[in-house]
C-alpha positions in Angstrom: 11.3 -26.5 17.1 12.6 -27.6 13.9 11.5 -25.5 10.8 9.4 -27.2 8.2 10.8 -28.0 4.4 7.7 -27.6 3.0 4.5 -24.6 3.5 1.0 -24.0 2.7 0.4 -20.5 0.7 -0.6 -19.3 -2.5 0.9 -18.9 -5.6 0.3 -16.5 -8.5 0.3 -19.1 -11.3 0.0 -16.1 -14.5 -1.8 -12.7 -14.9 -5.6 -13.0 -14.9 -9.0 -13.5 -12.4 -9.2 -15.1 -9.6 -8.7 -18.6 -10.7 -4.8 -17.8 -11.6 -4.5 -18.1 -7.7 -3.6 -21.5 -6.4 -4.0 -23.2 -2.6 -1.0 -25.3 -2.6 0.3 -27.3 0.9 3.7 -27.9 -0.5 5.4 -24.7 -1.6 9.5 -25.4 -0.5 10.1 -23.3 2.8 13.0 -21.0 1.6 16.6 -21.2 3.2 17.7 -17.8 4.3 21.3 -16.8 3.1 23.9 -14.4 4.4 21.9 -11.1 5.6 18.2 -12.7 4.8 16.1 -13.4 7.7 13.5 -16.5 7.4 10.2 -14.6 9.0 6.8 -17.0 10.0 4.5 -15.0 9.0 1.9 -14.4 11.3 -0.5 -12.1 9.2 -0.7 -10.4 5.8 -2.8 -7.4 4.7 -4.8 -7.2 1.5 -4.3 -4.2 -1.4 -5.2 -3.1 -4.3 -2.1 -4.0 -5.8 -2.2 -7.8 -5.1 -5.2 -7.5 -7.5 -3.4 -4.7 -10.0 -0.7 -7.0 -10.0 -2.5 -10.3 -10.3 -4.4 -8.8 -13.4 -1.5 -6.8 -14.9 -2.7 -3.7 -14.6 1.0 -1.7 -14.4 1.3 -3.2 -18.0 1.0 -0.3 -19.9 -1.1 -1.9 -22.5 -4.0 -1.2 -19.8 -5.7 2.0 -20.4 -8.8 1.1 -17.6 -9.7 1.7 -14.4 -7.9 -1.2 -11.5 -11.8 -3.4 -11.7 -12.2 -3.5 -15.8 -9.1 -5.4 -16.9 -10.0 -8.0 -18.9 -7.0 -8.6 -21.7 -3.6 -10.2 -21.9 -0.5 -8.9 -20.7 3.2 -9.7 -20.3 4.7 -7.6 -18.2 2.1 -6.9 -15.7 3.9 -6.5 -12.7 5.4 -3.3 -10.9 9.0 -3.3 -12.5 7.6 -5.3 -15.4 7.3 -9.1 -16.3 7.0 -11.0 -13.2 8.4 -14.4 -12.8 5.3 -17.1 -12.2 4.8 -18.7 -9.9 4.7 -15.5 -7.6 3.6 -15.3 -3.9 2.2 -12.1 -3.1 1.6 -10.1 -0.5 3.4 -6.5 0.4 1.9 -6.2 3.6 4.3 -8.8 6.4 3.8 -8.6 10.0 5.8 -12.0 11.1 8.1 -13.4 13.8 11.5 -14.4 13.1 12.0 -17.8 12.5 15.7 -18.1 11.2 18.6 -15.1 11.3 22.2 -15.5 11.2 24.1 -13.6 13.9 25.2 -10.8 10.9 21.8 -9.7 10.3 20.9 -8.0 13.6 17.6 -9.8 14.3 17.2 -12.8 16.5 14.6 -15.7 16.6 11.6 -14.9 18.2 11.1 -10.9 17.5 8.4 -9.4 15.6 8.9 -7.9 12.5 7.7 -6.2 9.3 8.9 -4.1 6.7 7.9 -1.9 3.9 6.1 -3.4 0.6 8.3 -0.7 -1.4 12.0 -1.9 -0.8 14.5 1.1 -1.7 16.9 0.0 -4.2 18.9 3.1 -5.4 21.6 2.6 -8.2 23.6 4.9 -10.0 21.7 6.2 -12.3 18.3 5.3 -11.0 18.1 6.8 -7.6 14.7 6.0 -6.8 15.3 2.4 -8.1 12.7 -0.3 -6.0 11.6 -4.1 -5.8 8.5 -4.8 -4.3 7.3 -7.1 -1.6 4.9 -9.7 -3.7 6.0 -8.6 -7.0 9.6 -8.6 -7.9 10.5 -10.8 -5.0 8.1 -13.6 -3.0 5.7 -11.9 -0.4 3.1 -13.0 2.5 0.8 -14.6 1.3 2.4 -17.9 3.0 3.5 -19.3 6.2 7.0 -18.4 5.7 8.4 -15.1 3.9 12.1 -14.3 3.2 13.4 -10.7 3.5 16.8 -9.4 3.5 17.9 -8.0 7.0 18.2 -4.2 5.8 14.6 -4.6 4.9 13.3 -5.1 8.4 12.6 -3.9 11.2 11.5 -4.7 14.6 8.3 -3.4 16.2 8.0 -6.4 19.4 7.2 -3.3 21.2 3.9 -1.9 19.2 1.1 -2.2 21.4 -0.8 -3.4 18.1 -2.0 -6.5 17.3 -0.5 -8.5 14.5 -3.4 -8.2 12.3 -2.9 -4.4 12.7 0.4 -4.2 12.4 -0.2 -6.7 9.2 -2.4 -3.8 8.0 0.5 -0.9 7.9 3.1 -1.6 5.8 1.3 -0.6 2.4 -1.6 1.9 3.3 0.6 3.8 5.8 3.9 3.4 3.8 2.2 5.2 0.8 0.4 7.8 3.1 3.5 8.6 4.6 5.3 8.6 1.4 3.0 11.0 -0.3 2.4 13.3 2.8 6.5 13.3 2.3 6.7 14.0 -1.1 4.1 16.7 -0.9 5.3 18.8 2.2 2.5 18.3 4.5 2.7 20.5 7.3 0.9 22.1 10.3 -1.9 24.9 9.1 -2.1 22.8 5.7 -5.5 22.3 3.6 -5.3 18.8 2.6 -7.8 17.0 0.2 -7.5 13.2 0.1 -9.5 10.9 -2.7 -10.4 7.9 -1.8 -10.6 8.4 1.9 -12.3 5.6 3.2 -10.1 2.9 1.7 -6.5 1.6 3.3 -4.0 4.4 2.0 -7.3 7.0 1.9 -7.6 6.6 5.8 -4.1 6.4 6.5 -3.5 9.7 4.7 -6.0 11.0 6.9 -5.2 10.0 10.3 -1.3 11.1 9.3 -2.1 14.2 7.8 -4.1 15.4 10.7 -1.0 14.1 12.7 0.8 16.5 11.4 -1.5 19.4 12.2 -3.1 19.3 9.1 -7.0 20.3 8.3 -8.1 17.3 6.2 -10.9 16.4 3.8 -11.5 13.7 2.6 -13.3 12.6 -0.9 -15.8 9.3 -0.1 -19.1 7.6 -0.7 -21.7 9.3 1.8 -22.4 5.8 3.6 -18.7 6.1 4.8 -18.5 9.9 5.4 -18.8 9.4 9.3 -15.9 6.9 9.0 -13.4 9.2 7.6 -14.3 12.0 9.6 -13.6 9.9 12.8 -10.0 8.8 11.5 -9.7 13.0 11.8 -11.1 14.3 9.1 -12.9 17.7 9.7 -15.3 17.1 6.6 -15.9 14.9 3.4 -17.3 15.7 -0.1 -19.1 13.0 -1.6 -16.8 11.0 -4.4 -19.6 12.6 -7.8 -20.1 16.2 -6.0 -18.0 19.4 -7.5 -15.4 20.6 -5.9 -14.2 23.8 -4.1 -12.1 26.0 -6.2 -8.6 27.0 -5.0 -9.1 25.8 -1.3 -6.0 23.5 -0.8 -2.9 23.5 -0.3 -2.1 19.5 -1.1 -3.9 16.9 -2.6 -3.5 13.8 -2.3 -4.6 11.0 -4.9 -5.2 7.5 -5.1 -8.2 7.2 -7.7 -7.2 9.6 -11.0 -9.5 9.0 -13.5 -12.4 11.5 -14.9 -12.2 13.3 -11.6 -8.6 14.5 -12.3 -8.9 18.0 -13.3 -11.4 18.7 -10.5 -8.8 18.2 -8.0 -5.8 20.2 -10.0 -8.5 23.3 -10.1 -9.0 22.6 -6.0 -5.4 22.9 -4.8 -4.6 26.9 -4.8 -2.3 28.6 -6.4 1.2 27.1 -5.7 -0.5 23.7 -4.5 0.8 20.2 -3.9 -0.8 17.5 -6.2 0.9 13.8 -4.9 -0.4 11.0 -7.0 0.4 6.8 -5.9 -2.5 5.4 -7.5 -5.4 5.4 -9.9 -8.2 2.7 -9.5 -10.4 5.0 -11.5 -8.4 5.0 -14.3 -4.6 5.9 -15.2 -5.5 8.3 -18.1 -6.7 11.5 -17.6 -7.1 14.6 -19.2 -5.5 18.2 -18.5 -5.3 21.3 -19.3 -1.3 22.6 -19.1 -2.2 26.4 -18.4 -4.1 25.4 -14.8 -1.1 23.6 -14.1 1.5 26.1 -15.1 0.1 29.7 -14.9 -0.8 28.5 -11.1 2.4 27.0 -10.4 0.8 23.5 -9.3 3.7 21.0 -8.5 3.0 17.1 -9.6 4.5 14.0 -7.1 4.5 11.0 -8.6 4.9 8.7 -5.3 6.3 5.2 -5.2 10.1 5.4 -4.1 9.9 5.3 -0.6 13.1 6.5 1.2 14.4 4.7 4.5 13.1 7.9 6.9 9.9 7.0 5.7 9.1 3.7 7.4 11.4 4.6 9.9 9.2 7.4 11.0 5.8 4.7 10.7 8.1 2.1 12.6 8.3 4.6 15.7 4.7 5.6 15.6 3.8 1.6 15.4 6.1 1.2 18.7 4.7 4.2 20.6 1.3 3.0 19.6 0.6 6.6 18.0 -1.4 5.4 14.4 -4.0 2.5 14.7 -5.3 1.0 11.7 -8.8 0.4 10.9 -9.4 -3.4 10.2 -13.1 -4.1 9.0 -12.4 -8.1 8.8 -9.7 -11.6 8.9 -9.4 -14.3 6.6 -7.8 -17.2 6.8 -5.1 -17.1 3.8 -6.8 -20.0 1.9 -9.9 -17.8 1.2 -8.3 -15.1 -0.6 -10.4 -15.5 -3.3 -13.2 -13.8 -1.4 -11.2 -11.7 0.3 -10.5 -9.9 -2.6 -13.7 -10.3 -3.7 -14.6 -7.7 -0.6 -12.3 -5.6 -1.4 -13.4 -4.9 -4.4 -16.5 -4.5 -3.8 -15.6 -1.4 -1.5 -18.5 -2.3 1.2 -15.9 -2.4 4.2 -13.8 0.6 5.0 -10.2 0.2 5.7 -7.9 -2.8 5.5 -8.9 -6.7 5.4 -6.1 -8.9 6.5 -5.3 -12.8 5.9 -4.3 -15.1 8.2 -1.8 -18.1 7.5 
């Protein structure tokens, strides 16, 4: 079958609401180079940051929570100013379409590969581009990715939707589990545990022998606790003093020094994320005199998606997925994510 010239998908005409995304049915069909791979993508998850980034909330001219950005930005994007028009979408599960016989892959697999691409330099070791931001993502028929990026999962006894709901929640689960030294016999607290990364840091934590709670609205308490949490405190309720050994953060915001006095003495505190708001408040001596170590997680090394990638094929994580779109009604998938009725991921479908 002969590959199209042109593809339907949606482009990120600026930084702004929803109306800065546009439908379009003739976007050119990319032509893979030496060690690029031409994927069809088959479906594309939905995160927070296709919004953060399509409102420019990494500029740092935005002081608000991720769902109160209403100014003008320049440089909105995760490594700065993005070039317009911008397809986005970090989260690929696709089947390759196009792979010269250098890169590895051949027509016909499956594929997907981290929204965090590891590009170490001298002098910035944890140098990254990211999938939908720096470079063109999903959110089309047809996605191009460098060879080194990918990998295959033909094997995963997943569905592509599911596997299409990995790449970003688990790849920062994993990534902050990592960073913070989860391990067997571990306390671990996790904020917002009922969203995409909040689940997936739960159902890998407790993979690891962990005891996990998790920190989540009450109507979604019996959802976290099935993805292997032991318990939940609701998301406005105090919390224990000194109890755990790692916490892990996606929200930030007024909550913040509630979670640094949780962790005990010599605690964990991993960070990839504020939706509540990126400034918070702290006071130095409960950080220093009790020895708490801060991650700040984006960097993802190669062993980290390698690890996912081989519990993806074994069939050993299963994502939850409240609900599909089809890729033209973006608009209102986001619209559902925000509104933070459905637990889990929400996934669009070319």
């Amino acid at each position: 079958m002969t590959t199209p010239t042109k593809m339907s998908g949606v482009y990120l005409t600026r930084h702004g609401g929803p109306e800065a995304l546009e439908w379009r049915e003739d976007i050119p069909v990319p032509t893979p180079g030496p060690g690029q791979v031409l994927v069809r993508v088959a479906a594309a998850g939905v995160n927070n940051t296709d919004i953060n980034t399509r409102v420019g909330w990494y500029s740092s001219d935005v002081t608000g929570a991720t769902d109160a950005v209403d100014q003008d930005v320049d440089a909105g994007g995760w490594g700065g100013a993005l070039a317009f028009p911008r397809i986005q979408g970090g989260d690929l599960c696709g089947i390759v379409e196009l792979a010269g016989q250098e890169t590895g892959f051949q027509a016909g697999q499956r594929v997907t590969c981290p929204i965090n691409l590891p590009r170490p330099r001298p002098g910035n070791p944890t140098g990254f581009i990211a999938l939908g931001s720096e470079i063109d993502g999903a959110f089309a028929q047809y996605c191009l990715v460098q060879a080194g990026d990918l990998y295959d999962v033909t094997a995963s006894p997943l569905s592509d939707v599911e596997i299409a709901a990995i790449p970003c929640a688990f790849g920062t689960a994993e990534n902050l589990l990592t960073r913070a030294g989860v391990t067997a016999g571990h306390k671990v607290l996790v904020t917002g545990a009922s969203g995409g990364v909040g689940l997936a840091a739960v159902q890998l934590a407790a993979l690891r022998g962990a005891t996990v709670w998790g920190v989540t609205g009450s109507a979604k308490a019996e959802v976290v606790k099935a993805q292997g949490a032991v318990d939940t405190f609701d998301r406005n309720a105090p919390l224990p003093k000194d109890m755990f050994d790692v916490a892990i953060d996606v929200v930030g915001g007024p909550a913040w020094p509630g979670l640094i006095l949780a962790l005990k003495p010599g605690g964990h505190y991993a960070v990839s994320g504020a939706i509540a708001g990126p400034i918070v408040s702290a006071d130095l001596r409960e950080i220093y005199l009790r020895d708490i170590t801060i991650h700040g997680c984006t960097h993802q090394a190669f062993k980290v998606f390698g690890r996912l990638v081989e519990m993806m094929n074994t069939g050993r994580i299963k994502p939850l997925v409240s609900k599909t779109y089809p890729l033209r009604d973006i608009a209102k998938a986001q619209e559902d994510f925000q509104s933070k009725a459905l637990p889990g991921k929400l996934v669009l479908i070319p």
